[in-house]
Structures are given as C-alpha cells and as structure tokens.
Residue frames relative to the residue before (quaternion, step in Angstrom):
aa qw qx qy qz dx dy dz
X 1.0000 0.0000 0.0000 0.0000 0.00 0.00 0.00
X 0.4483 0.6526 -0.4228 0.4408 3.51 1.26 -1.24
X 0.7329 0.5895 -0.1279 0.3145 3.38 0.33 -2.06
X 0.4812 0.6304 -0.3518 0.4973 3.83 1.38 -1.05
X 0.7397 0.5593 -0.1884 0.3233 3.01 0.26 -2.35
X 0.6102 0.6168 -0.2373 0.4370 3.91 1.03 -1.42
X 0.7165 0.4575 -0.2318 0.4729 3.35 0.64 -1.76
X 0.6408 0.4913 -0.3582 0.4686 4.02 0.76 -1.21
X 0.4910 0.7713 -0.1966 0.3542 3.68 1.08 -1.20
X 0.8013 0.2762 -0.0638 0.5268 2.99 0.49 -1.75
X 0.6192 0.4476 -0.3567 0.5375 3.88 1.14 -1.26
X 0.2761 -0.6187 0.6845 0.2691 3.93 0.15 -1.01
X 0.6395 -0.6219 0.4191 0.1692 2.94 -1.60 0.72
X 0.6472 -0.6926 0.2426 0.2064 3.23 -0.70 1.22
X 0.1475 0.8655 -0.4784 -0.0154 3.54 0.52 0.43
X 0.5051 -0.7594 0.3390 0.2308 3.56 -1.00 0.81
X 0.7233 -0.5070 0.3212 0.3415 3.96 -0.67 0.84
X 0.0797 0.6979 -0.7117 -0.0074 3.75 -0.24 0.75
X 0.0353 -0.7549 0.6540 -0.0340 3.61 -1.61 0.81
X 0.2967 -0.8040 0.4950 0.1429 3.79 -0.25 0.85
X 0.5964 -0.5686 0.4742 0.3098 3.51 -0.70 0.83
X 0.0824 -0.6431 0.7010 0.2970 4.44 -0.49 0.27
X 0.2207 -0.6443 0.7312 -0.0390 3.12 -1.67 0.63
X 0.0727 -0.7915 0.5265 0.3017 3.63 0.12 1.13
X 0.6969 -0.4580 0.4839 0.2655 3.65 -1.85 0.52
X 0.8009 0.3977 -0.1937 0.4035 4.15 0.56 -0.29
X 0.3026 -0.5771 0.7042 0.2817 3.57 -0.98 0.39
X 0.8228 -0.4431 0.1127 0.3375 3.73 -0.36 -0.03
X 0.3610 -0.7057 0.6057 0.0695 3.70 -0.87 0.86
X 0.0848 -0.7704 0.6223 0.1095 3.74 -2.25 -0.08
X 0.0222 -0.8180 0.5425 0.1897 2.88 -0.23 0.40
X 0.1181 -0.8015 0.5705 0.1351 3.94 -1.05 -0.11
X 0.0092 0.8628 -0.5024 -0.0551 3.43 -0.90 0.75
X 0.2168 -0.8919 0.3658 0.1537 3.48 -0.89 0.19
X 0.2088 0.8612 -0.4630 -0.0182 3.66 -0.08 -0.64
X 0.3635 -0.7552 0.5448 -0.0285 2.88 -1.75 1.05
X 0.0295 0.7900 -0.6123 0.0034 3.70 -0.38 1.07
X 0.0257 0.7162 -0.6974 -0.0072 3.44 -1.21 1.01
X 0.2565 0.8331 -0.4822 0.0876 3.61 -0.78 1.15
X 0.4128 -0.7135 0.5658 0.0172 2.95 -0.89 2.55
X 0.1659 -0.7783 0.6037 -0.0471 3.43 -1.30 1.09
X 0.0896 0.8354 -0.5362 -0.0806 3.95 0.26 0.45
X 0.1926 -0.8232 0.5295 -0.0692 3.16 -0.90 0.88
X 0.1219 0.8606 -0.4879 0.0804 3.74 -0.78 1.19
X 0.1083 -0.8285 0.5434 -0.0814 3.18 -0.32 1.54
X 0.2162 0.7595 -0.6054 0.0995 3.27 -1.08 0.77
X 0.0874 -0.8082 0.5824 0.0058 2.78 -1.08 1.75
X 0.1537 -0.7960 0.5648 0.1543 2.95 -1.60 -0.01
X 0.1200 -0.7895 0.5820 0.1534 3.78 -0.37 0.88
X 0.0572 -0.7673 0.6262 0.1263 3.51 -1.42 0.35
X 0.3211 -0.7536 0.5449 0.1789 3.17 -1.45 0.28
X 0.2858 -0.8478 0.4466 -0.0089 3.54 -0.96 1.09
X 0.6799 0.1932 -0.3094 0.6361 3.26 1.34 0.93
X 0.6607 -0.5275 0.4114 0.3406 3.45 -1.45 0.19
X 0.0115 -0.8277 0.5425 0.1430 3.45 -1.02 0.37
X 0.0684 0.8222 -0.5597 -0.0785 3.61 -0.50 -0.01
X 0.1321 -0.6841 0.7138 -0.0718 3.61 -1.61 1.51
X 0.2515 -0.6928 0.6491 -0.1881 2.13 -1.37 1.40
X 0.2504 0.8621 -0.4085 0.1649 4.09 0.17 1.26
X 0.3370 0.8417 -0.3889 0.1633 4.07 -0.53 0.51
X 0.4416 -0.6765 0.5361 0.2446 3.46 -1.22 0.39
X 0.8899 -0.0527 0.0317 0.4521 3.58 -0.51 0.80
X 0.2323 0.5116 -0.6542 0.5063 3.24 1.29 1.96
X 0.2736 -0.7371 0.5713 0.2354 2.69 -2.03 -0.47
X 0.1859 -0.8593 0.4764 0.0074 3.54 0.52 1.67
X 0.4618 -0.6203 0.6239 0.1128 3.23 -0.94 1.40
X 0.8160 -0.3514 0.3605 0.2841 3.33 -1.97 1.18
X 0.8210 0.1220 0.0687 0.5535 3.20 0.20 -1.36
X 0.0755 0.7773 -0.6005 -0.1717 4.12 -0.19 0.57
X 0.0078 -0.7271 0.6816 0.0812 3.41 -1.09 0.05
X 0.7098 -0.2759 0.4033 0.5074 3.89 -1.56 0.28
X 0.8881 -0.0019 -0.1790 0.4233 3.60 -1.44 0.97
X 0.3618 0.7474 -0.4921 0.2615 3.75 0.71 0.15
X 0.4715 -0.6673 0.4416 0.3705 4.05 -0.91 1.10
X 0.0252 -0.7670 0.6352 0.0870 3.30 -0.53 1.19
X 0.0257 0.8234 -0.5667 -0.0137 4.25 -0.57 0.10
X 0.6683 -0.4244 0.5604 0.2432 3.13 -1.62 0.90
X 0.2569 -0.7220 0.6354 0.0950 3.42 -1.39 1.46
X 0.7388 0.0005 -0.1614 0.6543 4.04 0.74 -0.05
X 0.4215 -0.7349 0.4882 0.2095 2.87 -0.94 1.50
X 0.7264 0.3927 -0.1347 0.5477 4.05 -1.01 0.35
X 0.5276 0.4630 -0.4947 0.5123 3.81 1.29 0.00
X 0.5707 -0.3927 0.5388 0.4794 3.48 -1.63 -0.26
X 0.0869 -0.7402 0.6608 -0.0887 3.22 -1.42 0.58
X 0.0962 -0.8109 0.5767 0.0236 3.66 -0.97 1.22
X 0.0557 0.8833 -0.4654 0.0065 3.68 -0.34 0.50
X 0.1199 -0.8708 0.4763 0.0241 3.58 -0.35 1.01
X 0.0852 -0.8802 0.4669 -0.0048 3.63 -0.33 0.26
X 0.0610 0.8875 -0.4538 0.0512 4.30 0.06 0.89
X 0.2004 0.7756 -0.5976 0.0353 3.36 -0.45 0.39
X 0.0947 -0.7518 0.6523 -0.0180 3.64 -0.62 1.68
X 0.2496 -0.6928 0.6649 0.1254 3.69 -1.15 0.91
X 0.6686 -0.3644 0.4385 0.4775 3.60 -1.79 -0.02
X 0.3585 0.6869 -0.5373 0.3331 3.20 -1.30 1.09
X 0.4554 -0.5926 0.4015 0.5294 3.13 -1.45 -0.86
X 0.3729 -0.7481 0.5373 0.1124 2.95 -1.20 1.19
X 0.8054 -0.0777 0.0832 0.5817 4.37 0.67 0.12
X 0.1777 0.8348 -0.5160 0.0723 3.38 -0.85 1.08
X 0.3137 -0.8011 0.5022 0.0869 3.68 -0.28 1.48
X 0.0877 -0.6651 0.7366 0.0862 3.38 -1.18 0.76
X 0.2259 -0.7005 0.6650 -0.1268 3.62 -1.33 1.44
X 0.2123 0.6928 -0.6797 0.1140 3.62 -0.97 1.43
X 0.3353 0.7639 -0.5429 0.0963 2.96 -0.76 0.43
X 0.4333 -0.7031 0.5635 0.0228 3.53 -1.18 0.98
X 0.0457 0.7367 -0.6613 0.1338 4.10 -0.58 0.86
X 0.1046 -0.6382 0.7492 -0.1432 3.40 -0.83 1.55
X 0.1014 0.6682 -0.7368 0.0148 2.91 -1.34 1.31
X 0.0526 0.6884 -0.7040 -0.1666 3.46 -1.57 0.64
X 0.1318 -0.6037 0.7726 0.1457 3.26 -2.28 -0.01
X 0.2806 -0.6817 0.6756 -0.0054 3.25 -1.74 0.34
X 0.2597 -0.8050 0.5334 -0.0062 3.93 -0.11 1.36
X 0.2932 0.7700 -0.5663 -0.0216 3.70 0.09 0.14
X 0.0829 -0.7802 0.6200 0.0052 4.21 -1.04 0.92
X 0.0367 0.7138 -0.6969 -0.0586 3.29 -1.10 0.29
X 0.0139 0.7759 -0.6300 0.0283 3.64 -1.02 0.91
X 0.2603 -0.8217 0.5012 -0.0768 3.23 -0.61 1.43
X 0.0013 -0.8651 0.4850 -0.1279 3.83 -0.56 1.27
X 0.1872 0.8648 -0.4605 -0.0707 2.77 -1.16 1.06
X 0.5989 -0.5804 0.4069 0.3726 4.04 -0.56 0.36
C-alpha cells in the first residue's frame, strides 16, 4: 500500500486537459510588400575557327577556268571587251575566322502586393 501511495506521489494525480478558445485581437489589418531585382550579366565570347588544309577557289563571269585550276594557272577572258568578273582564294593552315562577342543584358523587375484582411 506504502508502495501505491509513492507511485500516485511521484506520477500526481490525473487531472484533465483544459484549453481556451484563441480569439485573434483585430478587426482587420494590411500588410504590403515590395521588391526590386536588377540583374546585369556581362558576357565574353571569343571564338576562333581554324583550318587545317589548303584550299583554293577559283570563281567568275566570262573567264575561262581550266579542268583542273590551281594557284598561277592561264586563266582568260571568253569575249573580249564584255564585262567580266573574276575571283580567285587561296586559304592555307591557320586561322581561318575569329569573332570577338561583348555584350552586357540588364534586366530589372519590381513585385509590388497588397493583401488585405479582415475578421
């Protein structure tokens, strides 16, 4: 019995949950927020393509381009006194084209909210 008395003692007597109702304090409230994002990006590209064998063109109006054309070959006018266009390329290993890219991109935005409550 001693032992009963200890165990109630030590646990205490059961006593049953009370909890009070909350009740917020306000009839109604706002709040508003805002914000501002500005982001600047710079950017720099540079390529560079090369070429790793020889090439040679050969292009025109009123030439005459032999079968096979090659650097120093007898090229000639097909009516003499006509107009006449004549083009001529010859690209070696190397570089063959290279791009420089700057450019700069600014974005902003602006978020504005209002939210309005009431009870």
């Amino acid at each position: 019995m001693k032992s009963i008395l200890v165990a109630v003692a030590l646990l205490g007597f059961p006593l049953g949950a009370m909890a009070q109702a909350v009740v917020p304090n306000f009839t109604r409230g706002t709040v508003e927020s805002s914000t501002s994002t500005r982001t600047v990006v710079t950017e720099s590209i540079h390529q560079i393509d090369y070429s790793t064998a020889t090439s040679y063109t050969v292009t025109g109006t009123n030439i005459n381009i032999p079968a096979n054309p090659a650097p120093g070959a007898n090229y000639t006018i097909q009516t003499q006194g006509a107009p006449f266009q004549f083009s001529e390329t010859i690209m070696t290993p190397g570089i063959a084209k290279e791009t420089w890219i700057e450019r700069t991109t600014t974005q902003e935005s602006f978020t504005q909210s209002l939210s309005v409550f009431t009870q």
